[in-house]
KOLGU-4560 file (N, C-alpha, C; in nm, 3 decimals, padded with zeros to 5 digits):
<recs>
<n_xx: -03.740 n_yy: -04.113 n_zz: 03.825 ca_xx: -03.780 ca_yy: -03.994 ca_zz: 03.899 c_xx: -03.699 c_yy: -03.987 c_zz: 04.027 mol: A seq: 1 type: UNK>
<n_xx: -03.704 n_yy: -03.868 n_zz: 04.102 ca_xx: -03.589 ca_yy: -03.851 ca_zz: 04.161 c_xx: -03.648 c_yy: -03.842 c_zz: 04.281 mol: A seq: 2 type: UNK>
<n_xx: -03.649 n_yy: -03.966 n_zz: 04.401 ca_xx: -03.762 ca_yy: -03.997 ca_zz: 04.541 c_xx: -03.653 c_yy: -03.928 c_zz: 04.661 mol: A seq: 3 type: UNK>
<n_xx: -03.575 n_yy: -03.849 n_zz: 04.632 ca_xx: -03.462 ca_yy: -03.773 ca_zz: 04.719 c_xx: -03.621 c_yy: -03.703 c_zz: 04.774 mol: A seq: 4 type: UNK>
<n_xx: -03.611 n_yy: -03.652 n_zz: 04.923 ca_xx: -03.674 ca_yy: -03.632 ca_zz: 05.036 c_xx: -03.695 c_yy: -03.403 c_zz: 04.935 mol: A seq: 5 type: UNK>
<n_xx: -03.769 n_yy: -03.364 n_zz: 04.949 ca_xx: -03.787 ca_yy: -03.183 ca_zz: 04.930 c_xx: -03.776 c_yy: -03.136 c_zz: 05.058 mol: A seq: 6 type: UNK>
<n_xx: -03.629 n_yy: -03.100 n_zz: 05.036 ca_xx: -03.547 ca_yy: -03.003 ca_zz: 05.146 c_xx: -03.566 c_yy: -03.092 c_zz: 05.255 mol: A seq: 7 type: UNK>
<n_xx: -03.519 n_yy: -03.238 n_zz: 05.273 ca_xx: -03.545 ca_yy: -03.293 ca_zz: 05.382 c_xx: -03.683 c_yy: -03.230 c_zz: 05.458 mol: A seq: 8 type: UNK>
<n_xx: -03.805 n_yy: -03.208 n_zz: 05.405 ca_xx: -03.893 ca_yy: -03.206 ca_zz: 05.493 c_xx: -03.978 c_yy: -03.333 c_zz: 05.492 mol: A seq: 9 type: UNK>
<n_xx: -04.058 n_yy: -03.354 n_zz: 05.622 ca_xx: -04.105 ca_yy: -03.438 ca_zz: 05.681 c_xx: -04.269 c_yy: -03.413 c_zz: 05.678 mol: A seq: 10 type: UNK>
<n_xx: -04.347 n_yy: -03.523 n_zz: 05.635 ca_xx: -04.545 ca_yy: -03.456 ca_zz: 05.594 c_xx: -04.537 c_yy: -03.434 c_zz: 05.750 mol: A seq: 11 type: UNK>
<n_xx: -04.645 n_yy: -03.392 n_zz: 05.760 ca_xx: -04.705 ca_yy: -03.294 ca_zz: 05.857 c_xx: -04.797 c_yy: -03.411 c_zz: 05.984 mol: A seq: 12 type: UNK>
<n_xx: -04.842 n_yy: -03.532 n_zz: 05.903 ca_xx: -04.889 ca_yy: -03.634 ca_zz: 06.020 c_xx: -04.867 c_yy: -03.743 c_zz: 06.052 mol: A seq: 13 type: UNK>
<n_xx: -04.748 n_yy: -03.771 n_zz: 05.891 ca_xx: -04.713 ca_yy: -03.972 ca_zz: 05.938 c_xx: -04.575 c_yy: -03.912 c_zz: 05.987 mol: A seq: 14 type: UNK>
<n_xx: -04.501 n_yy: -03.838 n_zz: 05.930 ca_xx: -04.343 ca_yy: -03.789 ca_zz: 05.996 c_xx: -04.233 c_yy: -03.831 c_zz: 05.861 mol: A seq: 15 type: UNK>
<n_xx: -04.338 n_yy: -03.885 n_zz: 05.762 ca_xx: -04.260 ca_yy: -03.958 ca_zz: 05.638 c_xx: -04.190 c_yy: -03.935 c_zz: 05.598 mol: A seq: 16 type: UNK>
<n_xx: -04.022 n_yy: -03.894 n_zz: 05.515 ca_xx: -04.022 ca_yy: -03.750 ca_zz: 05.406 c_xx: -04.065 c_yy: -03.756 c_zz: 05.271 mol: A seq: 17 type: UNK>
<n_xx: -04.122 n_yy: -03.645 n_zz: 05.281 ca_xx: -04.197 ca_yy: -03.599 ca_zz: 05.142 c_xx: -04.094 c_yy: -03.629 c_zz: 05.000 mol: A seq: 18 type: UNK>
<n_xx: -04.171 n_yy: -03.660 n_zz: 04.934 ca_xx: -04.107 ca_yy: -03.673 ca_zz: 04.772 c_xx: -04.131 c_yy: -03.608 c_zz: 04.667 mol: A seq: 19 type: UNK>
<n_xx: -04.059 n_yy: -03.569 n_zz: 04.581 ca_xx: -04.141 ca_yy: -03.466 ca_zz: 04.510 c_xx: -04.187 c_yy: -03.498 c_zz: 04.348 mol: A seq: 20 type: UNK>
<n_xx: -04.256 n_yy: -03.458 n_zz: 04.345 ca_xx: -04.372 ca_yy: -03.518 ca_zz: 04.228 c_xx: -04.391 c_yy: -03.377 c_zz: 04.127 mol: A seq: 21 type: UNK>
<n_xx: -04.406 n_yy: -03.405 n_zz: 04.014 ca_xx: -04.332 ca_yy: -03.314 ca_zz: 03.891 c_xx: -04.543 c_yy: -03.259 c_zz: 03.876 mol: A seq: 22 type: UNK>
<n_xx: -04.525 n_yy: -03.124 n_zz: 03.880 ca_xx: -04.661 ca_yy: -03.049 ca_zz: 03.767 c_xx: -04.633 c_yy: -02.990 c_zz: 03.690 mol: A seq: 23 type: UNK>
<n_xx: -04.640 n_yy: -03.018 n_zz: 03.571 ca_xx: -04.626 ca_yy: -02.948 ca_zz: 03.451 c_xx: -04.752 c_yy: -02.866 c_zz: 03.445 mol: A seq: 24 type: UNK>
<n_xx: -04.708 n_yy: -02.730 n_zz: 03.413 ca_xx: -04.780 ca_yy: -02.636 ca_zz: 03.342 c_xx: -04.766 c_yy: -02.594 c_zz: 03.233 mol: A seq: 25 type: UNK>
<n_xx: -04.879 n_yy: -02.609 n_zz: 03.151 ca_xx: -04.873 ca_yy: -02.604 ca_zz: 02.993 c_xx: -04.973 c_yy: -02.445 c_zz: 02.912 mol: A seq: 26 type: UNK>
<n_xx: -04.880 n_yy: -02.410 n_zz: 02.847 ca_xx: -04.966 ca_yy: -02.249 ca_zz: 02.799 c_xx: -04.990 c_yy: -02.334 c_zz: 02.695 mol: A seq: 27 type: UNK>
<n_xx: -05.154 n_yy: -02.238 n_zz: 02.655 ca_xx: -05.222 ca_yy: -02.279 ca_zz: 02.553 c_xx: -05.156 c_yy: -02.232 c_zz: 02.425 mol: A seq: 28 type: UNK>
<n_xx: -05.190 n_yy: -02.296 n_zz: 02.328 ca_xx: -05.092 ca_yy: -02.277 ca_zz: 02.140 c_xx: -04.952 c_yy: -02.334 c_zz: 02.179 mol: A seq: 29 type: UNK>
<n_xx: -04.875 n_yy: -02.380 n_zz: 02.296 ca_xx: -04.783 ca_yy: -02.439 ca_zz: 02.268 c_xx: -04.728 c_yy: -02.566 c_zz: 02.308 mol: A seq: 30 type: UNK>
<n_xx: -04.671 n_yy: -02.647 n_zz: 02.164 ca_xx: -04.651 ca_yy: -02.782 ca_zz: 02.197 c_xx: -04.563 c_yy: -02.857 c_zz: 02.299 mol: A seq: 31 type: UNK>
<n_xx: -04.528 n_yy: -02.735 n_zz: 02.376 ca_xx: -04.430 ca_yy: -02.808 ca_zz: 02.479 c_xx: -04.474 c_yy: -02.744 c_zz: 02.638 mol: A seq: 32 type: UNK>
<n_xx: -04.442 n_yy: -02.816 n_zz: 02.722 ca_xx: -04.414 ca_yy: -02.775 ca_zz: 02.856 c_xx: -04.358 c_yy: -02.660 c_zz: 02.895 mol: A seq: 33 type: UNK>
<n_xx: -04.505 n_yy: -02.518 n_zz: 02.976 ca_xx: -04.405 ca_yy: -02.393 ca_zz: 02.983 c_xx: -04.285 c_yy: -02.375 c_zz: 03.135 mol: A seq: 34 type: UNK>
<n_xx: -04.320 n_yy: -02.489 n_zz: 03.214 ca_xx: -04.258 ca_yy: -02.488 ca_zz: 03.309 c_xx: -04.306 c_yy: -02.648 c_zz: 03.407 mol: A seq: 35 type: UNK>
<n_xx: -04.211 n_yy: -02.693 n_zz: 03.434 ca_xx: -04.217 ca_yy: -02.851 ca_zz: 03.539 c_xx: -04.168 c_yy: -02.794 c_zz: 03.665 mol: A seq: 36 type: UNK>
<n_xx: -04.313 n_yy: -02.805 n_zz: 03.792 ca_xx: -04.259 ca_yy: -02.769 ca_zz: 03.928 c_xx: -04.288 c_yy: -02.933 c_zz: 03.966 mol: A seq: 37 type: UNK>
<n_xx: -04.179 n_yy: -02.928 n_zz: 04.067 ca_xx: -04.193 ca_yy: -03.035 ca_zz: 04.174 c_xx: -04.245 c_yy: -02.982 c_zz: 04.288 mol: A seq: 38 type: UNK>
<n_xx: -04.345 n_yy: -03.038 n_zz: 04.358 ca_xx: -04.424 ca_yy: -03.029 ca_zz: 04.452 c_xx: -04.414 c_yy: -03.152 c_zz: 04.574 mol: A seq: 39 type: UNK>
<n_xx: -04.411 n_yy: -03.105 n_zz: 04.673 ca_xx: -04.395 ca_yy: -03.220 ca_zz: 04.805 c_xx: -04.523 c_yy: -03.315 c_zz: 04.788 mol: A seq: 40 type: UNK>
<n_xx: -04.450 n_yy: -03.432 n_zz: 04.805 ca_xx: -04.567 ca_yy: -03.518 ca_zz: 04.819 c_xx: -04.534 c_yy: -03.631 c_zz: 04.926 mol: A seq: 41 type: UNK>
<n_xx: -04.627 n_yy: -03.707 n_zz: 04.997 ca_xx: -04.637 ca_yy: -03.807 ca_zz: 05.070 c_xx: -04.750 c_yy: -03.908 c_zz: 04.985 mol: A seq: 42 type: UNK>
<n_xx: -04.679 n_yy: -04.038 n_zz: 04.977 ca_xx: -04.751 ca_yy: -04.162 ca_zz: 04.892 c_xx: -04.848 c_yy: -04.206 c_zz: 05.031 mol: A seq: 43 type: UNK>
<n_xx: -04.779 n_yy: -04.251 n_zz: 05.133 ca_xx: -04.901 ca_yy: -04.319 ca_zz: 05.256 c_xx: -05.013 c_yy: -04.262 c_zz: 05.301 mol: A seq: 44 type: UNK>
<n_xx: -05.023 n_yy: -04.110 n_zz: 05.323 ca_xx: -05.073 ca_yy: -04.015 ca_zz: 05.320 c_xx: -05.217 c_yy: -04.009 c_zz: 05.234 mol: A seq: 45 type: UNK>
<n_xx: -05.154 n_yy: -03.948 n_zz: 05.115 ca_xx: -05.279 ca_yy: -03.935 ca_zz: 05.007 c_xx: -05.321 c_yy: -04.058 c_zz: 04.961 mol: A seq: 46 type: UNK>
<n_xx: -05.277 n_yy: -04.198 n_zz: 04.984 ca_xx: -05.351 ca_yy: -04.303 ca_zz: 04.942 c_xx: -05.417 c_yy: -04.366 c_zz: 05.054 mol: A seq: 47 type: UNK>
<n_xx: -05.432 n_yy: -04.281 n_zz: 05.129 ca_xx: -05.551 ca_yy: -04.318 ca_zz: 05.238 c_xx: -05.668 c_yy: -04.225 c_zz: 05.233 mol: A seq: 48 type: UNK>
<n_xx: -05.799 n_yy: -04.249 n_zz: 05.196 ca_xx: -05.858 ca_yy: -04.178 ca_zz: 05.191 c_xx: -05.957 c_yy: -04.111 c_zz: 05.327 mol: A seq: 49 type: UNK>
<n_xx: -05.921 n_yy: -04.176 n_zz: 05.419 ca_xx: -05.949 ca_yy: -04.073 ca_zz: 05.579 c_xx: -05.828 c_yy: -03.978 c_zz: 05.616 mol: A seq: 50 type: UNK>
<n_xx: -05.687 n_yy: -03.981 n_zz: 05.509 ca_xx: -05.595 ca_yy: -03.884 ca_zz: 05.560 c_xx: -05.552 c_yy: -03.796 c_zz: 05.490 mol: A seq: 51 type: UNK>
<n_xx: -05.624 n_yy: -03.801 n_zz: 05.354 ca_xx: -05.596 ca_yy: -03.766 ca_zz: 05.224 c_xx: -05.642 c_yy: -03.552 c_zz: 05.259 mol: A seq: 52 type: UNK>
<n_xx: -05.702 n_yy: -03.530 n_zz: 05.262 ca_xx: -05.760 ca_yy: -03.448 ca_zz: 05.325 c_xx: -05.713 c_yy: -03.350 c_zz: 05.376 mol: A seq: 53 type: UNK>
<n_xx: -05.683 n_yy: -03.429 n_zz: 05.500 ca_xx: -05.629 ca_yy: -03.362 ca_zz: 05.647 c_xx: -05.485 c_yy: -03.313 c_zz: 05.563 mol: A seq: 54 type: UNK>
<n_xx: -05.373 n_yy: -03.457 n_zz: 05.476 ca_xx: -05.285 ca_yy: -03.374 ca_zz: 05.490 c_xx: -05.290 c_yy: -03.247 c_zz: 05.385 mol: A seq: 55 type: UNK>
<n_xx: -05.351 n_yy: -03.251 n_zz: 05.237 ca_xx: -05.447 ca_yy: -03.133 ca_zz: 05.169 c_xx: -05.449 c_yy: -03.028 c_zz: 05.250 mol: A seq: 56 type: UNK>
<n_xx: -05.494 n_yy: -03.009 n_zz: 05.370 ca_xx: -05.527 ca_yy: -02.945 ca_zz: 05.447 c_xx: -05.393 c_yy: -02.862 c_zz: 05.511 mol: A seq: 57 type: UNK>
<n_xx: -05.336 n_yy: -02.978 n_zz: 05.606 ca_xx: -05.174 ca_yy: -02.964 ca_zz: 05.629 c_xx: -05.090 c_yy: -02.877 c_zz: 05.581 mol: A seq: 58 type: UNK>
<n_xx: -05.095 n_yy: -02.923 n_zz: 05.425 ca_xx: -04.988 ca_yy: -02.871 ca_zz: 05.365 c_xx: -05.039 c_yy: -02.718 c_zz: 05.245 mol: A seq: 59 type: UNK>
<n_xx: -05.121 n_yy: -02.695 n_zz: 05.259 ca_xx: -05.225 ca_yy: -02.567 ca_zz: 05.192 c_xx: -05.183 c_yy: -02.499 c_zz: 05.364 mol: A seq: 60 type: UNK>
<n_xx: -05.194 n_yy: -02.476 n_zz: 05.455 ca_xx: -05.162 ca_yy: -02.429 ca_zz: 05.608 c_xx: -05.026 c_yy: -02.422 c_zz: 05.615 mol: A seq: 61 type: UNK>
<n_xx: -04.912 n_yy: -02.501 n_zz: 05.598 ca_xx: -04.803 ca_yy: -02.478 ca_zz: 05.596 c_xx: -04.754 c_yy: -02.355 c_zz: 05.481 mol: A seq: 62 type: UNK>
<n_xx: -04.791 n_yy: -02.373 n_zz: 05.355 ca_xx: -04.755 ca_yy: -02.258 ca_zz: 05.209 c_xx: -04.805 c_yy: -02.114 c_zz: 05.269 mol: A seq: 63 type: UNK>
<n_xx: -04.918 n_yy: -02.102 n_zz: 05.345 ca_xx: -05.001 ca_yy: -01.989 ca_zz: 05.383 c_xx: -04.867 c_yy: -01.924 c_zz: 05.492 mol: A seq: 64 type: UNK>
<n_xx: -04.830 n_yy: -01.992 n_zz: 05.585 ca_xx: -04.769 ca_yy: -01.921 ca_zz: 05.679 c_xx: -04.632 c_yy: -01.872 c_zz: 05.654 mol: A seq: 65 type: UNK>
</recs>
């Protein structure tokens, strides 16, 4: 998998850079994958569960603006 930084951005509270992590979306009746997005992610972040949240939070506030 490919841990290259998404658009060099940085999470929103450790300063980390984000990595991006694959969601497949799958239509129903067919046997394959209708589309793979990569989505920003921070590992230190969401495996803390007092920060897990906040950055949830963070980064749902950043897409909005």
């Amino acid at each position: 998998m490919n841990t290259e930084p998404v658009h060099e951005d940085l999470c929103p509270l450790c300063g980390q850079p984000l990595t991006p992590t694959p969601s497949v979306v799958v239509r129903s009746n067919v046997p394959y994958p209708t589309r793979t997005d990569y989505l920003p992610h921070c590992d230190s972040c969401t495996s803390d569960p007092f920060n897990a949240q906040k950055w949830y939070d963070a980064m749902n506030a950043r897409d909005e603006s």
